[in-house]
C-alpha positions in Angstrom: 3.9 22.5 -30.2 2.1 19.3 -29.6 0.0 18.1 -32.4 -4.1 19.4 -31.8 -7.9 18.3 -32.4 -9.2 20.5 -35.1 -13.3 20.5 -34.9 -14.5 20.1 -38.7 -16.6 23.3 -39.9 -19.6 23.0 -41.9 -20.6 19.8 -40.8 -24.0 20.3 -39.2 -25.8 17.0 -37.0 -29.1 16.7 -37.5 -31.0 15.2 -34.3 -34.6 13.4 -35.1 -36.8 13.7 -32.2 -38.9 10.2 -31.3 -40.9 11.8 -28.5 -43.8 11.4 -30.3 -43.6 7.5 -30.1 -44.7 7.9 -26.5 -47.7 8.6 -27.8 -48.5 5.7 -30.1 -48.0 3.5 -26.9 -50.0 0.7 -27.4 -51.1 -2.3 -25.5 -48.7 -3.9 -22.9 -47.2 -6.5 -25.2 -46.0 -3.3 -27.5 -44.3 -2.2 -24.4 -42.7 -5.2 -23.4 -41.3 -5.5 -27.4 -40.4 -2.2 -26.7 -38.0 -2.9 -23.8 -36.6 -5.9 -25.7 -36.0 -4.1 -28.7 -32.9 -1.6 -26.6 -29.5 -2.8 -27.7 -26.0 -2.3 -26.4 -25.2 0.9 -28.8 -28.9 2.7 -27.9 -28.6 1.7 -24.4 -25.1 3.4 -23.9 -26.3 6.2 -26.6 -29.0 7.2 -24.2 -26.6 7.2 -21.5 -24.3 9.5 -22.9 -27.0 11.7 -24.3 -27.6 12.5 -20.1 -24.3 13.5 -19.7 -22.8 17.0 -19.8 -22.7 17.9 -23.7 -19.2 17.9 -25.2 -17.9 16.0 -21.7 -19.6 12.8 -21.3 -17.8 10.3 -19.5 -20.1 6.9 -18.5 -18.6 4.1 -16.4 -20.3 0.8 -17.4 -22.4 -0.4 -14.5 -20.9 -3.7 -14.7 -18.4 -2.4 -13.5 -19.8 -1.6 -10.0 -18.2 -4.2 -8.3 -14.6 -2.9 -8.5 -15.0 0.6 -8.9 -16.7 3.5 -7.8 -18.4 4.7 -11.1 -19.1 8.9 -10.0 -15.6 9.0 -9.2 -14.1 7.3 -12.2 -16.0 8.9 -14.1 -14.6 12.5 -12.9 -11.2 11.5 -13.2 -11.9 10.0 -16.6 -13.7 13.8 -17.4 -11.0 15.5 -16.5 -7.9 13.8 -18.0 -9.5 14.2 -21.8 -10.6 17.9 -20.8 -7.4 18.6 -22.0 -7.4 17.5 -25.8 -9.9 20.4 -26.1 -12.2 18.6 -27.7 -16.0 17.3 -27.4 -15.3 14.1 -26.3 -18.0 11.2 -25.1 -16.0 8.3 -23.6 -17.8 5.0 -22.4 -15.8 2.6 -20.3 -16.7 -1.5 -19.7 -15.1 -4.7 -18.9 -13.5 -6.4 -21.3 -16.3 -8.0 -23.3 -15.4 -9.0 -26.9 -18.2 -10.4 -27.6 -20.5 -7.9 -26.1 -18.8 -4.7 -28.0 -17.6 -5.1 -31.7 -15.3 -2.5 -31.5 -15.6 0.4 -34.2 -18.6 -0.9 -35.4 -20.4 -0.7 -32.3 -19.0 3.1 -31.1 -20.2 4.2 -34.6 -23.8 3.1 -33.9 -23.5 4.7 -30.6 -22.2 7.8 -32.4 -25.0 7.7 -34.9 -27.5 7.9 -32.2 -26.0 10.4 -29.9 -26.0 12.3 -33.3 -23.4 15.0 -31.7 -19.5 15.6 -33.2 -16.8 14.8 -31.3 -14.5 11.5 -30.2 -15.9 8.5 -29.3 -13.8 6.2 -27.4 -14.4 2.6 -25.7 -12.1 1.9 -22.7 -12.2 -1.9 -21.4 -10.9 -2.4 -17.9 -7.7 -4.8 -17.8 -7.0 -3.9 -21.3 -4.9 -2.2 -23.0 -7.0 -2.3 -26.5 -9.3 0.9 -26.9 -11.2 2.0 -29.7 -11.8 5.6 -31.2 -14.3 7.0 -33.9 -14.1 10.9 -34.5 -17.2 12.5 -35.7 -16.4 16.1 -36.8 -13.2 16.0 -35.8 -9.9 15.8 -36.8 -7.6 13.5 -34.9 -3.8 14.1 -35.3 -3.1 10.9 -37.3 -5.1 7.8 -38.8 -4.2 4.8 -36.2 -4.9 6.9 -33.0 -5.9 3.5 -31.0 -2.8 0.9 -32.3 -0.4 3.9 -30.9 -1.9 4.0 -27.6 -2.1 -0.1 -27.4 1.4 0.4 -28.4 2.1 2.5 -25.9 0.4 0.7 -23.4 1.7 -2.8 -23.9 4.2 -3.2 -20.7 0.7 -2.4 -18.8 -0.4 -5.3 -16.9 -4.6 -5.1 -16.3 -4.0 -1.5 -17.1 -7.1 0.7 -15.0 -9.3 2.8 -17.0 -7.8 5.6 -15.7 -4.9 4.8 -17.1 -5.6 4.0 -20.6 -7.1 7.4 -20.3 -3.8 8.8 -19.4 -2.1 7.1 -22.0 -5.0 8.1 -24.4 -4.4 11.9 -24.0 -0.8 11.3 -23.0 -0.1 9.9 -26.7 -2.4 12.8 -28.8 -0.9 15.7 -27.1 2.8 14.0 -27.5 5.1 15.9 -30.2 6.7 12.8 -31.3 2.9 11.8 -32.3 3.5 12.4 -35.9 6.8 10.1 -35.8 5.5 7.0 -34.0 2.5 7.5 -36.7 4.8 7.0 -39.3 7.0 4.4 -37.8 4.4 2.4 -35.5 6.9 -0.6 -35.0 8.9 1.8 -33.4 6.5 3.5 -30.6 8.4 3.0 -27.2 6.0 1.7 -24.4 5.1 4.6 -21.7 7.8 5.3 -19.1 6.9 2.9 -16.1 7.9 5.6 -13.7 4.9 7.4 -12.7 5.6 11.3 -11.7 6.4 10.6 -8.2 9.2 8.3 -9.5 7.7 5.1 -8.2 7.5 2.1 -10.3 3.7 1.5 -11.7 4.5 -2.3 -13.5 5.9 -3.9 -10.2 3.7 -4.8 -7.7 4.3 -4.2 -4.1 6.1 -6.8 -1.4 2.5 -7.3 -0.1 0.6 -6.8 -3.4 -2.4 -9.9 -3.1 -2.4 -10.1 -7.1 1.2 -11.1 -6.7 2.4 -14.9 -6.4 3.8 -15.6 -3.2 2.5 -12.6 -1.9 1.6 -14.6 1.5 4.5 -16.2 2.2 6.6 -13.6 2.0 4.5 -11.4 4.8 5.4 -14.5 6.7 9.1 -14.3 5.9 8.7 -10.8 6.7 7.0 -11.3 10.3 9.6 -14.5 11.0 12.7 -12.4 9.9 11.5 -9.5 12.5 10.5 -12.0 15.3 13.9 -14.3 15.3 16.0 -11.4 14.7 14.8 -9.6 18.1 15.2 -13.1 20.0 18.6 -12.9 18.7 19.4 -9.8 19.7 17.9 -10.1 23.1 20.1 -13.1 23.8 23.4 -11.5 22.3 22.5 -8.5 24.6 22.3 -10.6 27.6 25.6 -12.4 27.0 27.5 -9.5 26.4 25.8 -8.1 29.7 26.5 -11.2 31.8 30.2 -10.7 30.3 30.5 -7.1 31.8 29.4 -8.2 35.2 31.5 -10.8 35.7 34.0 -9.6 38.0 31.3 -8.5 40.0 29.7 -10.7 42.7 26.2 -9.2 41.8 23.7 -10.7 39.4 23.1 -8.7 36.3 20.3 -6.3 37.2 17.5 -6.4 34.7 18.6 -10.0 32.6 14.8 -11.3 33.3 12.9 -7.9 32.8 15.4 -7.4 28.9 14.6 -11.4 28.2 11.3 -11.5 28.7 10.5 -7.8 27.2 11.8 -9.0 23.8 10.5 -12.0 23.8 7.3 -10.5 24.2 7.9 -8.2 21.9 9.0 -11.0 19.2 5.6 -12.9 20.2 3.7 -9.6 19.3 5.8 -9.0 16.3 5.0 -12.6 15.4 1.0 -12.6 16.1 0.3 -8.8 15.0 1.7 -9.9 11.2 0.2 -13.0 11.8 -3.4 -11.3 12.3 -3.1 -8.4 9.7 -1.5 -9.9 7.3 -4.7 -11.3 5.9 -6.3 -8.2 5.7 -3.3 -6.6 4.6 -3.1 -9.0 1.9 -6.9 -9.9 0.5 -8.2 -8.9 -2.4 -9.3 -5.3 -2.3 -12.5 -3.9 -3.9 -14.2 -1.1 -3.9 -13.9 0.5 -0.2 -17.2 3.0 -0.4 -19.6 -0.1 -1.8 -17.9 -3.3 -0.4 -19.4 -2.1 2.8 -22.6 -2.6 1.6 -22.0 -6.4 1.0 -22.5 -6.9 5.3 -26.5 -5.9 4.8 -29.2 -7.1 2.4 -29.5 -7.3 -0.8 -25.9 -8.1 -0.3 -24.2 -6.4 -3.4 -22.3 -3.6 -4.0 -24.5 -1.6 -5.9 -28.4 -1.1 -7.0 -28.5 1.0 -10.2 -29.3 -2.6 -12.2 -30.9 -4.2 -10.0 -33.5 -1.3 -9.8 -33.7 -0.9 -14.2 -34.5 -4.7 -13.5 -37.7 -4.5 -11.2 -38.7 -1.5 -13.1 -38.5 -3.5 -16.2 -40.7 -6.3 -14.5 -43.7 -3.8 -14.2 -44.5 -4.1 -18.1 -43.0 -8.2 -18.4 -41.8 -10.9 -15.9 -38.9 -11.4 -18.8 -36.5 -8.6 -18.8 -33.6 -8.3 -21.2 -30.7 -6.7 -20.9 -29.5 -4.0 -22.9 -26.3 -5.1 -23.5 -27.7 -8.6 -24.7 -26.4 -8.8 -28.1 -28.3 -10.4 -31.2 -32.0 -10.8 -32.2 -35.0 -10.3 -29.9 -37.5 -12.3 -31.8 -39.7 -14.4 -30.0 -39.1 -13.0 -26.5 -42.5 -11.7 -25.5 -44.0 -14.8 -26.4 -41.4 -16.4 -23.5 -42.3 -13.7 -20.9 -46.4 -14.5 -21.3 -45.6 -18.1 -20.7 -43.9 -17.0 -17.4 -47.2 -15.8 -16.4 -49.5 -19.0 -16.5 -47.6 -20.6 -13.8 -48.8 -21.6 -10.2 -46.6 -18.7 -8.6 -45.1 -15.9 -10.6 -41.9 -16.4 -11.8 -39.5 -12.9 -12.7 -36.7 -13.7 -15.3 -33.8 -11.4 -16.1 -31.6 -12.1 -19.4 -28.5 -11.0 -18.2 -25.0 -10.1 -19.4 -23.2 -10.7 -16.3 -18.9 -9.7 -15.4 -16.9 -10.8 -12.4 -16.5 -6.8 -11.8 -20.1 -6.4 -11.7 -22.3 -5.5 -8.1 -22.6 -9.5 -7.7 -19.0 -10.3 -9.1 -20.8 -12.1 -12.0 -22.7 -14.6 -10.1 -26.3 -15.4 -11.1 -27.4 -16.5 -7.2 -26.4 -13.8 -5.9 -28.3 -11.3 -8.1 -31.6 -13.3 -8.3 -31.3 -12.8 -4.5 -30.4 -9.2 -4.6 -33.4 -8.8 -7.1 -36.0 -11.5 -4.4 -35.0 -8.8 -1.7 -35.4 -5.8 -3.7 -39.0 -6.7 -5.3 -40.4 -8.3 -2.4 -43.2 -10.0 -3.7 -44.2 -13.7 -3.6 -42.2 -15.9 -6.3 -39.2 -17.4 -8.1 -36.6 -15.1 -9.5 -34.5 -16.6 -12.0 -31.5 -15.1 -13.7 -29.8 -15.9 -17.1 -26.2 -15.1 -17.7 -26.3 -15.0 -21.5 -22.5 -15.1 -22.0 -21.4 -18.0 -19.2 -24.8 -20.2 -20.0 -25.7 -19.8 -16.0 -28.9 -19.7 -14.0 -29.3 -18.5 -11.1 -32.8 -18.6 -8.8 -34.6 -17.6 -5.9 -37.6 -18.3 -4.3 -39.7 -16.6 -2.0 -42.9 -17.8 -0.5 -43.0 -21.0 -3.2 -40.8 -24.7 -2.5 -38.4 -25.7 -5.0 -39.0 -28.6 -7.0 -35.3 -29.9 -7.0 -35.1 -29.2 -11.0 -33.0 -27.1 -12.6 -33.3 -25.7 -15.9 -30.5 -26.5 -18.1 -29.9 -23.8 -20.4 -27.4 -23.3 -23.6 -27.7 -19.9 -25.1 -26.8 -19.4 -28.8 -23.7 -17.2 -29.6 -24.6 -14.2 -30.6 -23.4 -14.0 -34.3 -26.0 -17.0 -34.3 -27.3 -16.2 -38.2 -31.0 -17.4 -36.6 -32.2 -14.5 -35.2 -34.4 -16.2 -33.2 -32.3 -19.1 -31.6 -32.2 -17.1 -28.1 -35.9 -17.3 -27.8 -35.7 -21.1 -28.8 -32.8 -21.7 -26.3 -35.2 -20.3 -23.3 -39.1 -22.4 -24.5 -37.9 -24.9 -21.3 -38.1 -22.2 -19.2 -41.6 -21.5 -18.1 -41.8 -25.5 -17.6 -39.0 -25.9 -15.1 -40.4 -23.8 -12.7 -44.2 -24.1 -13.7 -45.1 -26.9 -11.2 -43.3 -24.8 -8.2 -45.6 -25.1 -5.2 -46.6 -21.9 -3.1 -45.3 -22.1 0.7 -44.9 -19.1 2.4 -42.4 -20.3 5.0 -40.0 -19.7 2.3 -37.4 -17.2 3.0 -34.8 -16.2 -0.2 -31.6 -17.8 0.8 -28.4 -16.3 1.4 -26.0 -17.6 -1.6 -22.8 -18.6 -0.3 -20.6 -16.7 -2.8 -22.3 -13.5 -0.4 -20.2 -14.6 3.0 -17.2 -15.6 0.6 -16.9 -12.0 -1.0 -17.6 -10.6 2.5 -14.6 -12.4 3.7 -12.6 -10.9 1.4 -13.7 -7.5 2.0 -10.8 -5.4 4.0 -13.1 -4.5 6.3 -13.3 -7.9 7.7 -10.2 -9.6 9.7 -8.9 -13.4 8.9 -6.5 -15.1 9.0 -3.7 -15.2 6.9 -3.3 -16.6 3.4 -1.4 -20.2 2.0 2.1 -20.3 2.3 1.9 -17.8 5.5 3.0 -20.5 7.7 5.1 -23.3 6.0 6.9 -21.4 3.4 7.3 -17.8 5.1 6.6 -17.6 8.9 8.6 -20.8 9.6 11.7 -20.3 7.9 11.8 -16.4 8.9 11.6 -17.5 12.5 14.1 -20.3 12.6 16.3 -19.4 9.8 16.7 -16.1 8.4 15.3 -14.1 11.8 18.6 -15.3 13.4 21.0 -15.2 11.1 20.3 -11.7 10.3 20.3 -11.3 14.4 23.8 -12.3 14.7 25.0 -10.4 11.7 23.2 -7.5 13.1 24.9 -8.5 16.5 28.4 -8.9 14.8 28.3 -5.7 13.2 27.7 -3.6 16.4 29.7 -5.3 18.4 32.7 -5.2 16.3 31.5 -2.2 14.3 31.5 0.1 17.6 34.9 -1.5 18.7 36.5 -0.4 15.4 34.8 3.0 15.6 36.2 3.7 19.2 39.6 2.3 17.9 40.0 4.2 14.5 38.1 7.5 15.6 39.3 10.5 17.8 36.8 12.0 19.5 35.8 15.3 18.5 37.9 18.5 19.6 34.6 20.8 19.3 33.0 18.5 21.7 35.4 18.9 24.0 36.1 22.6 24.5 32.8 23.1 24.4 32.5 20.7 27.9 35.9 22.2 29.1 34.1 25.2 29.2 31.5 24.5 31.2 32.8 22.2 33.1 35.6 25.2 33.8 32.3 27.8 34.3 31.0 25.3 36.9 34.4 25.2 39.0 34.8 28.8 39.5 30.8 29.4 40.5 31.4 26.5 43.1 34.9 27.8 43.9 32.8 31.3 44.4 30.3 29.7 46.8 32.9 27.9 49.2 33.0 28.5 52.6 36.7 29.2 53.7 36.8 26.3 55.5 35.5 24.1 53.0 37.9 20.9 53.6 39.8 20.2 50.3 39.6 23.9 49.2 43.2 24.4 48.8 43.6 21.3 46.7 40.2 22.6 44.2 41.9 25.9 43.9 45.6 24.6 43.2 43.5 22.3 40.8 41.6 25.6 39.1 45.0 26.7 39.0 46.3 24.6 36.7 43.2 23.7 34.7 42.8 27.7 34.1 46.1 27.9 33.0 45.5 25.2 30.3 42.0 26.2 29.1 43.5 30.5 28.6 46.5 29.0 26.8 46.5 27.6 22.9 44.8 24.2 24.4 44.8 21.4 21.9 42.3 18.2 22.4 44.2 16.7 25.3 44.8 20.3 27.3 40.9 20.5 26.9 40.4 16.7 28.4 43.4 17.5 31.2 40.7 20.6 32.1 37.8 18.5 32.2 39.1 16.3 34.5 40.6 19.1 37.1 37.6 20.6 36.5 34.9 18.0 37.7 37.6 16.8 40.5 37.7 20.2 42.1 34.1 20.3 42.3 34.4 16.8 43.8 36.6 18.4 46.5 34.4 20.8 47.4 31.4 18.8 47.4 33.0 16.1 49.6 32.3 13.4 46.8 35.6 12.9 45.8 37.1 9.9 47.8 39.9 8.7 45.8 41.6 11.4 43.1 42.5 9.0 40.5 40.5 8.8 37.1 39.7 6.1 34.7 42.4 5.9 32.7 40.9 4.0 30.0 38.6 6.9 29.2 39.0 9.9 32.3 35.8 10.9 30.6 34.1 8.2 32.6 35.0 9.3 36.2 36.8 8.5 39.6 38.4 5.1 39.4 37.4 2.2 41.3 40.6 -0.4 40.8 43.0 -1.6 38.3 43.1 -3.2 35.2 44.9 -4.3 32.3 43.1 -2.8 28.9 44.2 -4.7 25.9 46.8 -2.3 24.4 49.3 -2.6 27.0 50.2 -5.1 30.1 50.2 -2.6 33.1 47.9 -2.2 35.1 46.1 1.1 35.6 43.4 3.1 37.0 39.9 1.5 35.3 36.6 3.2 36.5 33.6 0.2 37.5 32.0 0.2 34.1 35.5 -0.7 32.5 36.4 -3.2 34.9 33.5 -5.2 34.3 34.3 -5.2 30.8 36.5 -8.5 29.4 40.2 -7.6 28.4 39.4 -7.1 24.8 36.4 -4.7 24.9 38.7 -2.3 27.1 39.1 0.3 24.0 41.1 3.5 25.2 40.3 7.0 24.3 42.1 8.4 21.1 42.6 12.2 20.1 43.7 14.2 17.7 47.3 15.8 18.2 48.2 18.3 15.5 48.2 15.5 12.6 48.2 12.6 14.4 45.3 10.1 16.3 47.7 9.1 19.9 46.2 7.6 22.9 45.5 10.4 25.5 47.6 8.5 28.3 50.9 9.2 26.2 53.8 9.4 27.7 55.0 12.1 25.9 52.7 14.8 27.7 52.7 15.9 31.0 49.3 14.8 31.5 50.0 10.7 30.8 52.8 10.8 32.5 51.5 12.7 35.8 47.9 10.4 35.2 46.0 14.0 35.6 48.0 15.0 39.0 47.1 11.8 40.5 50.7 9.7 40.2 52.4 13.2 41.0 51.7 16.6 41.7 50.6 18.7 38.7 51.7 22.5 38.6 50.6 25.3 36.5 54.3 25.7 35.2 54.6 22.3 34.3 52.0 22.6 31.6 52.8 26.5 30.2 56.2 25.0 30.2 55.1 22.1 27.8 52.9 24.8 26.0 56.1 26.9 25.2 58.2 24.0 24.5 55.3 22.7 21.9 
């Protein structure tokens, strides 16, 4: 039995109501001290508190830019469903310095003021970090086994540190690894499916050389056709030789490939890129092609809502001291045009991959009114601006934030006493239109919804040497191996006895209906029936593979006879499954001449591979000499009677 969550009894949580703070609200500075006064662990407390009781999953909204938060979310919901347990899980970018681990998840426990586990995911990473409030976990060190067990991950997702999460408490061997944590072995990199979930793919864009090698792999494809078109051709041109005609077709084969190799060739070159750039979040990179030109809204709307009680808003996840930041948002307000601030803790994953431009523009568009939006990335020491309806004045203010385990409590609000100057001059004009940051049409471009070109090393290191280097040689190995391959094949191996009764028959079926239909005047009728004769004879005897092909042959020249088709009787003696022949010629295996159909005649000396068949225990060439039907060439050198072959039947 795997090792379970036990809910403490007796504990009971105690929630305190606040409700009635609403109604102490006081003037608008109160509210704006208020707002500033929400930290990380109330923030994400009050977010899990509006989740489904005993099941609440929240994906971090920084982390709209790569993922798709509702779904997540679900999948997240679902997986720790199992352990049977409340559970409240919150899940963020990696952000030491913005959650302090179990210090942080307690305080958010504390608030939500409900038992259960309380776990911290951080995208990319394999660290996570548990409390358990009225519950029992299994053992002490729940989080070093799952970082244990995660540490062949590489940017693990959230989902899967959430599989690993429940994966390692519902493990039977939980108790062990407990005990012996140097020992825990790493999860099994073989999904269910059996695929490997460590290695990236051949065309994976996270991987080095990822670009080159789609063009090694377009090159490869396009010389190795060229090569095998001109092979082709050759071994054609060979065939036709000893005949006066031009081979039919050479242009309409050469040029086909070679326009298939140019396709090839330009359809990897064009899709590669796509195939190969970045990919984000399909169902909100979409939204990156229309204003406000990010991939998700739920911030920037808390943002202009927090701007109706002070042009300063601070972000809940700001960590350290709020002291002093009203008196900064009032001196916002005595410039000559309003200026909107937003103290921001910003994350390459979030809806404006972490640059400050881009969401001062997002938040210009989304307000709407006259002014200069400025945005302050409290962790990279960034501004961003925008200005709508007012000129800039060409200075920027330079900004360095305090860290937050800053022992001053107010050093933030110190850092930002520049800011109401730098933009306090700014002159109204209301030609002034917010302007597009470029990082916008660069994240486009790398949406998979947009086609380019393809990536470094396509060209020079892939495409190049595919095309000129490995394309053909692996076209004249491929070449090789079926030319000789299929010569080998047709030496070493007999064809198949069930084929050939099987067309015996029916070629035998066929005779006597046209036999049935013939006039009795039909010319040649006498030689088709002396022909059915014998043929009969073989096929109602104990026929062994070459009785079968002897029938085949008399089979299809009787119906030659009475069709009138027939204007020679001798067969390719190469192979008398090819026909009538049409001339003489020496096959490789011996130095006579004899019978060769057209096909086989155009063929050089050494492709002229006979037919082999199985007698009894042995693989013998069908024209032997040592049976009736080699030495008679199928009744074609001399007359073939019925009791010639129930002679060599009995005598067999």
């Amino acid at each position: 039995m795997p090792p379970t969550l036990i809910p403490r009894s007796g504990r009971l949580s105690i929630i305190v109501s606040c409700a009635f703070l609403s109604l102490l609200a006081g003037p608008s500075d109160a509210r704006a001290e208020a707002l500033h006064d929400i930290g990380p662990a109330e923030y994400v407390a009050d977010l899990l508190i509006a989740e489904p009781e005993g099941e609440a999953v929240v994906i971090g909204d920084m982390l709209a830019g790569t993922h798709d938060l509702e779904d997540t979310a679900d999948h997240v919901r679902e997986l720790f469903s199992d352990l049977g347990v409340p559970f409240h899980v919150y899940a963020s970018p990696s952000m030491p310095y913005t959650y302090e681990g179990r210090a942080f998840l307690s305080e958010v426990a504390e608030r939500v003021g409900a038992d259960g586990l309380y776990v911290h995911i951080a995208d990319g990473s394999p660290r996570v970090r548990t409390v358990a409030v009225g519950v029992d976990t299994p053992v002490e060190d729940v989080d070093g086994l799952v970082g244990a067990r995660a540490r062949d991950e590489e940017h693990p997702s959230i989902e899967t540190i959430a599989e690993i999460y429940v994966e390692t408490l519902l493990d039977p061997a939980l108790e062990e690894w407990a005990e012996n944590p140097w020992h825990v072995p790493p999860r099994d990199p073989l999904d269910e499916e059996g695929g490997d979930r460590s290695s990236p793919g051949l065309l994976d864009p996270d991987r080095p050389g990822a670009s080159a090698d789609a063009g090694l792999l377009v090159g490869t494809v396009g010389g190795a056709l060229i090569i095998l078109a001109v092979v082709r051709v050759r071994v054609l041109r060979r065939r036709y030789r000893a005949s006066k005609e031009d081979l039919p077709g050479t242009g309409v084969v050469v040029g086909a490939v070679a326009v298939a190799a140019v396709l090839a060739i330009g359809a990897g070159a064009a899709t590669s890129g796509s195939v190969l750039g970045r990919s984000e979040n399909p169902a909100s990179v979409r939204r990156l092609s229309s204003p406000p030109h990010v991939t998700s809204t739920e911030r920037i709307d808390r943002i202009v809502e927090g701007w109706g009680d002070t042009p300063l808003y601070v972000d809940p996840h700001v960590q350290g001291d709020r002291i002093g930041l009203t008196r900064i948002g009032a001196g916002l307000e005595e410039g000559t045009v309003p200026v909107r601030a937003a103290l921001m803790v910003q994350h390459g994953s979030d809806e404006s991959a972490g640059v400050p431009d881009v969401l001062a523009y997002a938040l210009a568009h989304t307000y709407g009114e006259e002014g200069v939006y400025v945005v302050l990335d409290v962790i990279g020491g960034r501004v961003g601006t925008a200005f709508v309806g007012a000129r800039p004045t060409g200075e920027d203010f330079d900004w360095s934030p305090p860290r937050p385990s800053d022992p001053d409590g107010a050093a933030l609000a110190e850092s930002l006493h520049g800011l109401a100057d730098a933009f306090g001059d700014t002159a109204p004009d209301p030609t002034v239109e917010p302007r597009v940051p470029p990082e916008v049409e660069e994240r486009i471009a790398r949406s998979p919804d947009v086609p380019r070109g393809p990536g470094p090393g396509f060209l020079s290191d892939g495409l190049l040497p595919g095309l000129f280097v490995v394309g053909p040689l692996l076209g004249a190995a491929l070449s090789a191996a079926h030319l000789f391959g299929t010569r080998l094949v047709r030496r070493a191996v007999p064809i198949r006895g069930r084929r050939l009764r099987a067309q015996a028959e029916r070629e035998a079926r066929r005779m006597l209906e046209d036999l049935e239909r013939a006039p009795n005047r039909t010319p040649g009728l006498s030689e088709a029936t002396a022909e059915a004769d014998v043929a009969l004879a073989a096929l109602n005897g104990d026929p062994d593979d070459l009785d079968l092909l002897g029938v085949i042959v008399l089979a299809r020249r009787a119906r030659g006879r009475l069709s009138g088709t027939v204007s020679r009787p001798s067969v390719c003696m190469l192979d008398p499954l090819h026909g009538p022949a049409e001339g003489r010629g020496r096959p490789r295996h011996t130095r006579r001449r004899i019978p060769l159909c057209a096909e086989c005649l155009r063929l050089p000396e050494e492709e002229r591979v006979p037919l082999l068949l199985r007698i009894g225990s042995r693989i013998v060439f069908h024209g032997t000499a040592e049976r009736v039907w080699g030495r008679t060439w199928y009744g074609t050198r001399e007359v073939l009677e019925r009791h010639m072959v129930e002679e060599e039947r009995v005598a067999r």
